[in-house]
C-alpha positions, 0 to 999 in steps of 0.5 A: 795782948799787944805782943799778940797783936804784933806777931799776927799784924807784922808777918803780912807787912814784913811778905810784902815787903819781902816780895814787892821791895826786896825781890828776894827769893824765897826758897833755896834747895841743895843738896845740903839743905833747904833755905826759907829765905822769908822765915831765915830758917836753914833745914839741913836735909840730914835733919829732915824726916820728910817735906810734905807739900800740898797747896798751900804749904811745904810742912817740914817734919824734922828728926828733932825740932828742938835744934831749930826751935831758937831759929823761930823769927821774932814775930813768931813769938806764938810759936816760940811761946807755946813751945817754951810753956806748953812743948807744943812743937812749932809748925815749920813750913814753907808757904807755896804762895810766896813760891813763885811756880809757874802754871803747871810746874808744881809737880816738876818743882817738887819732884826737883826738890825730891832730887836734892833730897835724894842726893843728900843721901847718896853724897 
């Protein structure tokens, strides 16, 4: 229970933190990879299926989840849980909140973030 507790309490204080404290970017996208700098999570484009966006969240769907599924942070222990016991495959996603887009831009920030993926391919 109290890891339960835990994981669900400390990601709202470890975001604030992140974004008030810090002031660290969130997100990081080459031509190699996309880098969530909250979740420390690294997804290689050649392990990426495809990123889908919508308001709330970029959803990462990767060829074979498994390789990024020790990467899953501490407080996260659900995720890993459920996987470990279940095989329940973890969410690996992006929240478009912490993203900071200005008014009207989300369109160009995806299709930029498009750009790198199609570069990945080409190099």
């Amino acid at each position: 229970m109290i890891l339960v507790l835990f994981s669900v309490y400390l990601r709202p204080v470890l975001t604030i933190f992140f974004l008030k404290v810090l002031k660290q970017p969130i997100l990081t996208a080459n031509d190699t990879y996309v880098f969530d700098h909250f979740e420390r999570m690294k997804y290689y484009w050649e392990d990426i299926d495809e990123i889908v966006a919508d308001d709330e969240k970029l959803q990462v769907q990767l060829h074979d989840p498994r390789k990024y599924v020790n990467q899953i942070p501490y407080y996260r222990l659900i995720d890993l849980l459920k996987y470990k016991v279940f095989k329940i495959k973890p969410d690996f996603s992006i929240d478009m909140h912490l993203i900071k887009i200005k008014k009207g831009e989300h369109k160009l920030f995806l299709e930029k973030l498009d750009e790198c993926s199609i570069a990945s391919m080409t190099s």
